[in-house]
C-alpha angles and dihedrals in degrees: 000000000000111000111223124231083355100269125131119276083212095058102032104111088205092055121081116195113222112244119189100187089052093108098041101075098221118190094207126072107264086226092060085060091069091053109110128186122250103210132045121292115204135198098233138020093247094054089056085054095066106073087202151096122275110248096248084053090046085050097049095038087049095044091046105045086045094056104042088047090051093044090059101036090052084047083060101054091033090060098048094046079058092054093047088045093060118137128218095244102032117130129218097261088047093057101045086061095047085054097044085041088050108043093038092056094046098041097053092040087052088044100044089046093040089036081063093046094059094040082054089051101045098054084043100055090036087058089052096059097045094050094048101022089220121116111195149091101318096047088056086059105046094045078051089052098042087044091056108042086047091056092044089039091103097051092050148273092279093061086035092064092044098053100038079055089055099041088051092045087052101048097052096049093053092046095052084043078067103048095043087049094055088052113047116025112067116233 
């Protein structure tokens, strides 16, 4: 909005300020309207107590952090395998396909299975700590456990039991890595 002459919309007595709320008679200082809160507000007490995400926020955060790692991380491979692939006679334009073909293909085949994987995780840890109503160290691991027996279930208990190890063993590591992290390094 140009101010004409320079002087001040708000003290020019030939200037009126639109004002949508002038009708509504309104107790409360329309500036006070436009005051939001800077930290969370919650419904209940209980809810203020938990310093964590909601479980529909911890699906969506592990879902979506899984996929887009594994998408990237399949693009990757995906890219490199192109590049070995490579043919004698192939021109420019040929081997650009075969690296977007590549690395598309990898990348959402690595998202959508590690995608799983998080949204697996995620109900898992959630469940945890509804059942036990304590969210730490040892919850991460047993959703990771859990996580991972229940993606190696089909191929055996043997693999069951390998990969739950592992997905404990992951999940832990990357939880205290957290913690160490929080510590440790100043932000």
């Amino acid at each position: 909005m140009a101010h004409h002459g320079g002087s001040d919309p708000e003290s020019d007595p030939n200037t009126r300020l639109y004002n949508p709320y002038q009708d509504l008679n309104l107790q409360v200082p329309i500036n006070n309207l436009y005051k939001l809160p800077t930290s969370p507000e919650f419904l209940f007490a209980e809810e203020s107590l938990h310093q964590r995400r909601s479980w529909g926020e911890n699906l969506t955060f592990y879902t979506g952090s899984a996929y887009l790692g594994g998408s990237v991380s399949g693009a990757a491979v995906g890219f490199f395998s192109a590049l070995r692939n490579f043919e004698q006679g192939d021109t420019l334009k040929l081997k650009i396909n075969r690296i977007l073909n590549s690395s598309g293909h990898t990348g959402r085949s690595w998202g959508n299975r590690i995608g799983v994987v998080g949204l697996i995780y995620a109900g898992m840890e959630s469940g945890v700590v509804a059942v036990t109503d304590r969210d730490d160290v040892w919850s991460s691991v047993a959703a990771g456990l859990a996580t991972g027996a229940l993606c190696r279930a089909a191929r055996g208990v043997r693999s069951a039991a390998v990969a739950g190890a592992l997905g404990g063993l992951a999940a832990g590591t990357v939880v205290a890595g957290k913690q160490v992290l929080k510590r440790y390094v100043p932000i």
